[in-house]
Backbone as JSON Lines, residues from 0, in Angstrom:
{"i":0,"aa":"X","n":[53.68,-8.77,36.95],"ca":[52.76,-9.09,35.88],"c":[53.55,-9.28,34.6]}
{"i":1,"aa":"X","n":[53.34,-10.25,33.96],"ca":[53.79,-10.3,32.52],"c":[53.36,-9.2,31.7]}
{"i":2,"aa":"X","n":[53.94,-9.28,30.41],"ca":[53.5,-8.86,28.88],"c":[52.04,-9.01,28.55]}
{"i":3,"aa":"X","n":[51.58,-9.96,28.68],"ca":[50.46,-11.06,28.16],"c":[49.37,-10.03,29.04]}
{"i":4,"aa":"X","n":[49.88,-10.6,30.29],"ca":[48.53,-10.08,31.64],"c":[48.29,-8.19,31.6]}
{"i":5,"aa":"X","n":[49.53,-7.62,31.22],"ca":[49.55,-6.01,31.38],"c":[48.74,-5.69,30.29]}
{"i":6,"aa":"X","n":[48.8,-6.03,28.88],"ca":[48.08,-5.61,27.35],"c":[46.67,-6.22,27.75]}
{"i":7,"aa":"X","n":[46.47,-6.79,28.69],"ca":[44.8,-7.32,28.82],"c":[44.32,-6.54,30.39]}
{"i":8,"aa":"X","n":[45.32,-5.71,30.54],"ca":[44.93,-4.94,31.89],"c":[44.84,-3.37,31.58]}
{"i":9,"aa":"X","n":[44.33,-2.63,32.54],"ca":[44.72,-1.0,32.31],"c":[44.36,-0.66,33.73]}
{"i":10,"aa":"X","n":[46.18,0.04,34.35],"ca":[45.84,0.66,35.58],"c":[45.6,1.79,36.03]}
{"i":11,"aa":"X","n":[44.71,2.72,36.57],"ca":[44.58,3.93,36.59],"c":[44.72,4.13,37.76]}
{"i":12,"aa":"X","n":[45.67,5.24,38.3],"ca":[45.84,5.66,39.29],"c":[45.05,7.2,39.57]}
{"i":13,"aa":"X","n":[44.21,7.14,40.73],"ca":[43.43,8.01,41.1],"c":[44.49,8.21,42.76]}
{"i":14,"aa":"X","n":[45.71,9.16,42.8],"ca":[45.73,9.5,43.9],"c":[47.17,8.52,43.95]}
{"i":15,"aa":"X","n":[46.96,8.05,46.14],"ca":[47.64,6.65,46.1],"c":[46.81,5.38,45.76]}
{"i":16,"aa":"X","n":[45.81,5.62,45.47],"ca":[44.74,3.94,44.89],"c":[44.74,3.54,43.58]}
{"i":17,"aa":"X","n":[45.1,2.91,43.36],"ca":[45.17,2.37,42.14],"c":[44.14,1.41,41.78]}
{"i":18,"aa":"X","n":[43.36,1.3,40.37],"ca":[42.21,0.48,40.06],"c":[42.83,-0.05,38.81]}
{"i":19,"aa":"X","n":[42.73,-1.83,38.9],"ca":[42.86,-2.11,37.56],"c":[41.67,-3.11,36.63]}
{"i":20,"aa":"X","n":[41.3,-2.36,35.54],"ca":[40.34,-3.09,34.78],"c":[40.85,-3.93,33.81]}
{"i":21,"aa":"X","n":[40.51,-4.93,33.58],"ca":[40.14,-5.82,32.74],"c":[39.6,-5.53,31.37]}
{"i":22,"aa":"X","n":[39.81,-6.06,29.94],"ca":[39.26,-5.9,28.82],"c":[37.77,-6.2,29.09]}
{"i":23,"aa":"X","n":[37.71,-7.28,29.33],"ca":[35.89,-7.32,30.04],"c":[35.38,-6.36,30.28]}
{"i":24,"aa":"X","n":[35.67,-5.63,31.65],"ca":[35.1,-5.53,32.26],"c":[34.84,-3.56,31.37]}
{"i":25,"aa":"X","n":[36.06,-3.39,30.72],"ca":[36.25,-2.37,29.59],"c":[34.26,-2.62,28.75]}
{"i":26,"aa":"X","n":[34.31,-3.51,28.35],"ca":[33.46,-3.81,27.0],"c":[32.32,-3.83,27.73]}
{"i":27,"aa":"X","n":[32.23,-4.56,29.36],"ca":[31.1,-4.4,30.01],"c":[30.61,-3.14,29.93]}
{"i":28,"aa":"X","n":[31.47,-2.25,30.75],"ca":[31.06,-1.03,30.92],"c":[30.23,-0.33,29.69]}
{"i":29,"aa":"X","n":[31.21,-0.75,28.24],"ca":[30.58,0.32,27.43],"c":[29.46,-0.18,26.76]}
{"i":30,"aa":"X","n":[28.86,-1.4,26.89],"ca":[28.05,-2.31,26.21],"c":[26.61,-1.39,25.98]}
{"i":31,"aa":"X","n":[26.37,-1.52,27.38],"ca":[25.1,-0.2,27.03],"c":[25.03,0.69,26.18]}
{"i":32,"aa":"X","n":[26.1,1.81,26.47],"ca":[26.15,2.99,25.42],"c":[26.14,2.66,23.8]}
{"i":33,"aa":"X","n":[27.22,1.19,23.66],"ca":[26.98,1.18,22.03],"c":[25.76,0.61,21.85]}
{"i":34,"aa":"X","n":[25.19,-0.17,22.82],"ca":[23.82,-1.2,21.86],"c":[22.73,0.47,22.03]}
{"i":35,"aa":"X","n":[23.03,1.26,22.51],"ca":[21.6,1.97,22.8],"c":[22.07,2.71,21.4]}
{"i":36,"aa":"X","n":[23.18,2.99,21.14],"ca":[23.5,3.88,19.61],"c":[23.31,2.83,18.71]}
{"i":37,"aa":"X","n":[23.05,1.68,18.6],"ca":[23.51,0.96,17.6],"c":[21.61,0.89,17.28]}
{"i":38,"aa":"X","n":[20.7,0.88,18.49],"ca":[19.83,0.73,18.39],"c":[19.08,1.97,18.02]}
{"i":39,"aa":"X","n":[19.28,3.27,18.21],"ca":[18.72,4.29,17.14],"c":[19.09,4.45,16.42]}
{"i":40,"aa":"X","n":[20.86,4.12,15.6],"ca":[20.98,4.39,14.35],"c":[20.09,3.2,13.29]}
{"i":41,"aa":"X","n":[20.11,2.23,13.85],"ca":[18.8,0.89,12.85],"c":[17.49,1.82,12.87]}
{"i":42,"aa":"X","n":[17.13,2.31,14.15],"ca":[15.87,2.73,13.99],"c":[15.96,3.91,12.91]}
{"i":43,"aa":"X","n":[16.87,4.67,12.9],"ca":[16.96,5.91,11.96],"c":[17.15,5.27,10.55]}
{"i":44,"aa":"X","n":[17.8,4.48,10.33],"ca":[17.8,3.33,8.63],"c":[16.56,2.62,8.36]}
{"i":45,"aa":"X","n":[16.07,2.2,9.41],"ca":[14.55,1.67,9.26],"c":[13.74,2.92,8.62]}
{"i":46,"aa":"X","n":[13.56,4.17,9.39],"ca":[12.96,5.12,9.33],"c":[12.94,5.92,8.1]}
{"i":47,"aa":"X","n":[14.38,5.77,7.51],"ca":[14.59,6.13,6.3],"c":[14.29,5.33,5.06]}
{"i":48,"aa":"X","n":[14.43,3.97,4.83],"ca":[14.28,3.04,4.09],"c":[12.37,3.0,3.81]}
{"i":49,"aa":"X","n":[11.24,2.8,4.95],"ca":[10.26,2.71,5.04],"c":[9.58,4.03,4.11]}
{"i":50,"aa":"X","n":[10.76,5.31,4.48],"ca":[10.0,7.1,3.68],"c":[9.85,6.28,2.52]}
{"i":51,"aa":"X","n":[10.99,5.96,2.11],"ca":[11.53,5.89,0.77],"c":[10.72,4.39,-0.28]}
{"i":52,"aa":"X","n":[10.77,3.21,0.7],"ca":[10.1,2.12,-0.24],"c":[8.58,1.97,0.37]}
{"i":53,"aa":"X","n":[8.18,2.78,1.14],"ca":[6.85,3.04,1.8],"c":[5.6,3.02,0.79]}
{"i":54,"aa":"X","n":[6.25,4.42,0.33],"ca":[5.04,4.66,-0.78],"c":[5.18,4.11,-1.9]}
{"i":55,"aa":"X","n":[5.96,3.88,-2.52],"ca":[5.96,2.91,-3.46],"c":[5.25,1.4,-3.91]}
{"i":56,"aa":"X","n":[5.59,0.97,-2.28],"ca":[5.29,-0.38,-1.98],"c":[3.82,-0.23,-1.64]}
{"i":57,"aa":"X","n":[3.18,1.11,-0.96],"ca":[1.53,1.39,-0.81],"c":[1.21,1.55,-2.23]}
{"i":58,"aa":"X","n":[1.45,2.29,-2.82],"ca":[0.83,2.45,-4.61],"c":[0.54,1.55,-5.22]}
{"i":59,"aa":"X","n":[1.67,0.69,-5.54],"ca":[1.62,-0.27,-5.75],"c":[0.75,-1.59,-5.62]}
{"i":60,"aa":"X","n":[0.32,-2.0,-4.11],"ca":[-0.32,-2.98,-3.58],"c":[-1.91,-1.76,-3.68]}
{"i":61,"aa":"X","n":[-1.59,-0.84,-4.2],"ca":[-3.21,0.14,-4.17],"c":[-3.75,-0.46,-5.57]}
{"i":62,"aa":"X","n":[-2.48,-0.05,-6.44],"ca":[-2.92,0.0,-7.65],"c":[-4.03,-1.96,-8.19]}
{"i":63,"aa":"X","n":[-2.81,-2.53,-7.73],"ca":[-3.32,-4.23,-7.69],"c":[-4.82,-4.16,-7.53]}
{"i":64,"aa":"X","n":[-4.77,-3.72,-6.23],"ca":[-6.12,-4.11,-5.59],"c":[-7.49,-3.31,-6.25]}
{"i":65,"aa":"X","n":[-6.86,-2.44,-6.8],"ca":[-8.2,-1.49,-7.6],"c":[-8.85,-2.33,-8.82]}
{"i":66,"aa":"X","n":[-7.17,-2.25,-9.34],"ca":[-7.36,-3.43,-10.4],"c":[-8.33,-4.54,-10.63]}
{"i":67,"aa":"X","n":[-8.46,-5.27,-9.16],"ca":[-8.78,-7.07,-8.69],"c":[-10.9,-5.79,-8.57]}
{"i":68,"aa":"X","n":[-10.55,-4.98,-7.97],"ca":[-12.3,-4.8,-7.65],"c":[-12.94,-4.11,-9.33]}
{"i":69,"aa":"X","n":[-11.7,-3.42,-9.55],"ca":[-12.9,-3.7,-11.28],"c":[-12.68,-4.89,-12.05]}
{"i":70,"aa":"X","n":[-11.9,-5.94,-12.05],"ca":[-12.3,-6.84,-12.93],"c":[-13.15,-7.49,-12.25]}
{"i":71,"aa":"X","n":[-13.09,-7.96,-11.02],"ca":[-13.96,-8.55,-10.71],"c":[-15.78,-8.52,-10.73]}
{"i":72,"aa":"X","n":[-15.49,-6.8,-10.26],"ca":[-17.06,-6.24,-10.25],"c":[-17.01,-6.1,-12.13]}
{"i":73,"aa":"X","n":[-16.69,-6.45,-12.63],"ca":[-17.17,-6.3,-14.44],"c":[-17.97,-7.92,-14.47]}
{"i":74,"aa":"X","n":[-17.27,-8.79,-13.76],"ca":[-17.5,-9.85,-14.16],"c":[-18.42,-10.64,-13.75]}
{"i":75,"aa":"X","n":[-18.82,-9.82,-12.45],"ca":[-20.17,-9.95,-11.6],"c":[-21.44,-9.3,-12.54]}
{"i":76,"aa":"X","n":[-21.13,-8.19,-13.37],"ca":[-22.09,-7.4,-13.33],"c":[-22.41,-8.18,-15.08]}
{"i":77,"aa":"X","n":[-21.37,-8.44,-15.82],"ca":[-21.46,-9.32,-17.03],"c":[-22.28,-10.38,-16.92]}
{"i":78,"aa":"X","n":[-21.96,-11.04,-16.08],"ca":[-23.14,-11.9,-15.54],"c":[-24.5,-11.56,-14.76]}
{"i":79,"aa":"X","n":[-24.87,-10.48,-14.27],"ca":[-25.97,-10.45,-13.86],"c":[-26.86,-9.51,-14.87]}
{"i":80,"aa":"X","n":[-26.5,-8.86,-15.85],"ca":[-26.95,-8.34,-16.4],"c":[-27.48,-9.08,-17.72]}
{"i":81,"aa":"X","n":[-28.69,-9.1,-18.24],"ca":[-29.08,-9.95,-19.4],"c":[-29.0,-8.89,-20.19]}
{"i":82,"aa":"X","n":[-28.24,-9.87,-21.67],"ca":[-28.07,-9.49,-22.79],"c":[-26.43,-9.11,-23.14]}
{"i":83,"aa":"X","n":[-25.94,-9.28,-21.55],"ca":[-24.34,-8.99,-21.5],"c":[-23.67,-10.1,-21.7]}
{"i":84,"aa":"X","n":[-22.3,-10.5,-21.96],"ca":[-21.54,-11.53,-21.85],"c":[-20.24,-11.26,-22.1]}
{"i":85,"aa":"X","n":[-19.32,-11.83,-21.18],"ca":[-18.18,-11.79,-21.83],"c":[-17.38,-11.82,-22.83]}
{"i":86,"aa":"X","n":[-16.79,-11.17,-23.77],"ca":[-16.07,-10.8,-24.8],"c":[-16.96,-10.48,-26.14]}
{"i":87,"aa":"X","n":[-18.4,-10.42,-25.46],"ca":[-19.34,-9.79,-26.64],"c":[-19.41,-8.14,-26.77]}
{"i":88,"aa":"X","n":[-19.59,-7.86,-28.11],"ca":[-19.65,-6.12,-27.95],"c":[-20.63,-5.69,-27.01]}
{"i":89,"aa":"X","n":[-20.87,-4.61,-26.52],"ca":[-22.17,-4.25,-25.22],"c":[-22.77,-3.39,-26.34]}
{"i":90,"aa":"X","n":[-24.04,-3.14,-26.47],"ca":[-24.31,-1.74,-26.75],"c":[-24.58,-0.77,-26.03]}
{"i":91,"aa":"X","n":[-25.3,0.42,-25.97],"ca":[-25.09,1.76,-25.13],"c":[-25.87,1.33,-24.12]}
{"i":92,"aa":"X","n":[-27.08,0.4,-24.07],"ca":[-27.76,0.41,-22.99],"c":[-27.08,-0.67,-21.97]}
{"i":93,"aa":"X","n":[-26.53,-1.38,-23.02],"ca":[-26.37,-2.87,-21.89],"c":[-25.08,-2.05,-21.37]}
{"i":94,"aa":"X","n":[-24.76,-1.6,-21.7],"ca":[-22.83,-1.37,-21.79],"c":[-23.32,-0.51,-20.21]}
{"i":95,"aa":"X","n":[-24.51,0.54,-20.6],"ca":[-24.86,1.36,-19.55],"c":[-25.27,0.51,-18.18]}
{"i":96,"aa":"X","n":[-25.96,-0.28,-18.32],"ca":[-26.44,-1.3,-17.22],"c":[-25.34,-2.19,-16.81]}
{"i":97,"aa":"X","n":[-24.03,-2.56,-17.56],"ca":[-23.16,-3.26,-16.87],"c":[-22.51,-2.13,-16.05]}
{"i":98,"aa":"X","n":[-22.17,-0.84,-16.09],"ca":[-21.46,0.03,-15.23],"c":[-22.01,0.03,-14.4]}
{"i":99,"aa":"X","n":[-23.33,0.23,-14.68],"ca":[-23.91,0.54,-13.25],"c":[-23.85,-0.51,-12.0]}
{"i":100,"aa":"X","n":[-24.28,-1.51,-12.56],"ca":[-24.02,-3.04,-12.17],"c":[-22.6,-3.28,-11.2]}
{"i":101,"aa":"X","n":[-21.7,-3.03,-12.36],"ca":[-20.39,-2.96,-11.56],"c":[-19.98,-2.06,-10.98]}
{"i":102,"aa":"X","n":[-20.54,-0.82,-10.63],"ca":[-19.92,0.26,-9.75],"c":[-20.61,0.18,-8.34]}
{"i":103,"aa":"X","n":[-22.03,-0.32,-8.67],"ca":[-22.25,-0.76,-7.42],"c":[-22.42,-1.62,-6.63]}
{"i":104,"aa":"X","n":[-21.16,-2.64,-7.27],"ca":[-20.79,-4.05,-6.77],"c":[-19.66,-3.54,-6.14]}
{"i":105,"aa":"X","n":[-18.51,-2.99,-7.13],"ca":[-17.7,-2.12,-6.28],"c":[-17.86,-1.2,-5.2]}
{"i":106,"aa":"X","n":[-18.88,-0.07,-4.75],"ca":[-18.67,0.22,-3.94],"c":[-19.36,-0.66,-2.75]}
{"i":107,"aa":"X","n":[-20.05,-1.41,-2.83],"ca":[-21.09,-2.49,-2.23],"c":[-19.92,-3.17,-1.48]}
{"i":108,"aa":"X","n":[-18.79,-3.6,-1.81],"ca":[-17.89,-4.61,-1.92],"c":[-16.38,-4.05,-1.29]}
{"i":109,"aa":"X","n":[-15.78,-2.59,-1.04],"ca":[-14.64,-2.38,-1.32],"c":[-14.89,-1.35,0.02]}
{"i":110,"aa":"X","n":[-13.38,-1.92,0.73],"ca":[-13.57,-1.0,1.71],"c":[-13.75,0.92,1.4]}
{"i":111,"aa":"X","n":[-14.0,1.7,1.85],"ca":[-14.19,3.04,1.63],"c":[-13.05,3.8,1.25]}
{"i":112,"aa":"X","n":[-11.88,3.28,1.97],"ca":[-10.72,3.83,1.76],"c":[-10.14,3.53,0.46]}
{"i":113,"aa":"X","n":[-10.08,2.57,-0.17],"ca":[-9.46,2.48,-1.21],"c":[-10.31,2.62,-2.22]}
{"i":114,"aa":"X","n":[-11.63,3.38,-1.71],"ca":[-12.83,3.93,-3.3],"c":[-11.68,5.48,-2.87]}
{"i":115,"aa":"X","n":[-11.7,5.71,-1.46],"ca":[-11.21,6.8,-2.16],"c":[-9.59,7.08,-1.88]}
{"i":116,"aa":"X","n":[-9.03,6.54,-2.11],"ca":[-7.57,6.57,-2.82],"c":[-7.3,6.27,-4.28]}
{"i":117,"aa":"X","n":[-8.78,5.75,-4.98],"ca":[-8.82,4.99,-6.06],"c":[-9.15,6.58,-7.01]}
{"i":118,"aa":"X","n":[-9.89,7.36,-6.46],"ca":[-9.84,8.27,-7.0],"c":[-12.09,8.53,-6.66]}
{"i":119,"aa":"X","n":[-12.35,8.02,-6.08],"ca":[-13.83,7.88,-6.24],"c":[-14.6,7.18,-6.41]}
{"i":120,"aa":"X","n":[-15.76,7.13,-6.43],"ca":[-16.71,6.65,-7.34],"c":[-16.59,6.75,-9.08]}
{"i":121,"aa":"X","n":[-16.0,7.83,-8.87],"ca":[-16.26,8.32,-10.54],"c":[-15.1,7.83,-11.19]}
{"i":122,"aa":"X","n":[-13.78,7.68,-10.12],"ca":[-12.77,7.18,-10.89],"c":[-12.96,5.56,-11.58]}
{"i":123,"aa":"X","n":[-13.71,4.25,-10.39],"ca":[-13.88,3.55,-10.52],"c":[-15.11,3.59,-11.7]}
{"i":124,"aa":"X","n":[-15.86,4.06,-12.04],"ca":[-17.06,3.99,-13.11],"c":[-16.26,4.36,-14.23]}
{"i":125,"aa":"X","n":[-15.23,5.31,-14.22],"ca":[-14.56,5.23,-15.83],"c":[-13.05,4.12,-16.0]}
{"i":126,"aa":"X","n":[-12.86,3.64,-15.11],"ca":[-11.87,2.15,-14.89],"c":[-12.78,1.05,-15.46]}
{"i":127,"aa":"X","n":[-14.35,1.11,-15.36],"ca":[-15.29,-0.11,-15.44],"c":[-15.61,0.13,-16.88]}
{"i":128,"aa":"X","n":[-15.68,1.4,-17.24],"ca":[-16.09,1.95,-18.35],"c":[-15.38,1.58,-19.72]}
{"i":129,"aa":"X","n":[-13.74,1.89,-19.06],"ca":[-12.49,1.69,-20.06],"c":[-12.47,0.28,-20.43]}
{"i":130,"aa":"X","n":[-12.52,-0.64,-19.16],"ca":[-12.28,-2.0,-19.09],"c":[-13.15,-2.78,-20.33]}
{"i":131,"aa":"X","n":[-14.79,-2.54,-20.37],"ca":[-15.4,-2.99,-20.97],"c":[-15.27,-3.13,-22.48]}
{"i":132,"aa":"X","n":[-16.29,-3.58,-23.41],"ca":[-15.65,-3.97,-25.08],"c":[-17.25,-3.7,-25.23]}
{"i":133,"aa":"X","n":[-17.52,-2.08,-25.95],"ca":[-18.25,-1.21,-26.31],"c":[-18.48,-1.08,-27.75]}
{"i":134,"aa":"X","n":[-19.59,-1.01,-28.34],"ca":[-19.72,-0.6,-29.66],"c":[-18.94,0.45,-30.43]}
{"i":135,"aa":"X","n":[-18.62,1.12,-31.2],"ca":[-17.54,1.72,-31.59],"c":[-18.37,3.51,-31.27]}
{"i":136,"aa":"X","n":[-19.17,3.35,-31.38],"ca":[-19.71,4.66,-31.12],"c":[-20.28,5.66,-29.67]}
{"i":137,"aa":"X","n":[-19.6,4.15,-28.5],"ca":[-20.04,4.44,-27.58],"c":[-18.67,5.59,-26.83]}
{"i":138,"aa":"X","n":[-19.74,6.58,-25.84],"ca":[-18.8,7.49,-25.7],"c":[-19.04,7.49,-23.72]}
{"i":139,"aa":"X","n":[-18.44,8.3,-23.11],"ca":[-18.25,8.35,-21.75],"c":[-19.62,8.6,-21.44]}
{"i":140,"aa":"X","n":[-20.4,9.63,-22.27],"ca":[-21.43,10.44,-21.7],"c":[-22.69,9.34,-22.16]}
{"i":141,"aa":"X","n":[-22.47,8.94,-22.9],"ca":[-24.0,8.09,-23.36],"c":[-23.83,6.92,-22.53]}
{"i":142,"aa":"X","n":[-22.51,6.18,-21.93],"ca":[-22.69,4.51,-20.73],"c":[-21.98,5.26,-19.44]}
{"i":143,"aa":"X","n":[-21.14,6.19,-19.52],"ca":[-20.74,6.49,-17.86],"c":[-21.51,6.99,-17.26]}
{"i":144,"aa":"X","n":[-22.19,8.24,-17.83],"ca":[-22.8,9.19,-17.43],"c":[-23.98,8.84,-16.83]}
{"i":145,"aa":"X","n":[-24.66,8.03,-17.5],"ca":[-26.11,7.66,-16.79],"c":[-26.03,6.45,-15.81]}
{"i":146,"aa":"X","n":[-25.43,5.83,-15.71],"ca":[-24.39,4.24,-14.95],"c":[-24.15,5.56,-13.39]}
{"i":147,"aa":"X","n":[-23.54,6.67,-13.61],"ca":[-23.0,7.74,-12.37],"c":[-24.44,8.25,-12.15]}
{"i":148,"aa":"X","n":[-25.28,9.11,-12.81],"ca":[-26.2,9.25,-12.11],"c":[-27.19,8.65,-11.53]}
{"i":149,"aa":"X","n":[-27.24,7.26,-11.69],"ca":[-28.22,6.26,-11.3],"c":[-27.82,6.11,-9.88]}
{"i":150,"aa":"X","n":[-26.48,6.33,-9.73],"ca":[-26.22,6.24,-8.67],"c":[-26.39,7.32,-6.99]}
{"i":151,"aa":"X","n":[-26.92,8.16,-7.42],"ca":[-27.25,9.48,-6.82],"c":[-26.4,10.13,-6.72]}
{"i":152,"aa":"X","n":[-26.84,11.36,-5.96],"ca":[-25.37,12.27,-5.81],"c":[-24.57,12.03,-4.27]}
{"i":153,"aa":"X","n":[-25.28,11.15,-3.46],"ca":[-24.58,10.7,-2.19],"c":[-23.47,10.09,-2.44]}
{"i":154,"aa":"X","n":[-23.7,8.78,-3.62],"ca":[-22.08,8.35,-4.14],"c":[-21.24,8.58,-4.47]}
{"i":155,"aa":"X","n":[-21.37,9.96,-5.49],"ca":[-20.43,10.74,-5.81],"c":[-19.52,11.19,-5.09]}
């Protein structure tokens, strides 16, 4: 055997028998063992990466979407409510009748889970509450408060 052929061979002697492998047949053998390690250490970097940009990336796409169901339900309820309109001041009653309007367009409208990851019913009625453009004297308890109890105590 040459130089060339021996560095691409390896002979092991078991005894008087001698076996000689091949670089191949080397890489064959171990092919399994590394792809099966190569394939739980990805799964363990996957596993770690997902902890880590998981929740972030859920909050996030939570927060959006809470966002999209109170403007939207404001803008439903701006419009169905007479005497309301967009970018006009509300007063306590209308202001009161658009919450209500829009909280129960929102929950009418929004899957269950994200009323409550959103924080509630009650969270969404003071998101609708904040959102709106209120007389200067209007307070939580005179447009949230009655907008929440109209709604019973099942919604809550």
């Amino acid at each position: 055997m040459t130089g060339a052929s021996l560095a691409a061979e390896e002979v092991a002697k078991i005894g008087d028998a001698s076996v000689t492998l091949s670089a191949e047949a080397m890489v064959a053998a171990a092919a399994p063992t590394v792809s099966a390690f190569a394939v739980t250490a990805l799964s363990g970097l996957a596993t770690i990466l997902l902890g880590r940009i998981g929740p972030v990336w859920l909050s996030s796409l939570l927060a959006s979407r809470i966002e999209i169901v109170v403007r939207t339900a404001v803008d439903y309820a701006l419009n169905a409510v007479e005497g309301a309109a967009k970018g006009q001041v509300l007063t306590i009653p209308v202001g009161s009748a658009v919450v209500a309007k829009a909280l129960q367009r929102a929950l009418d409208s929004t899957p269950a889970w994200v009323i409550r990851m959103a924080g509630g019913p009650a969270e969404i009625g003071a998101r609708i509450f904040r959102s709106l453009h209120l007389e200067p004297d209007s307070t939580a308890a005179k447009v949230l408060e009655p907008a929440l109890q109209g709604l019973g105590t099942g919604a809550r």
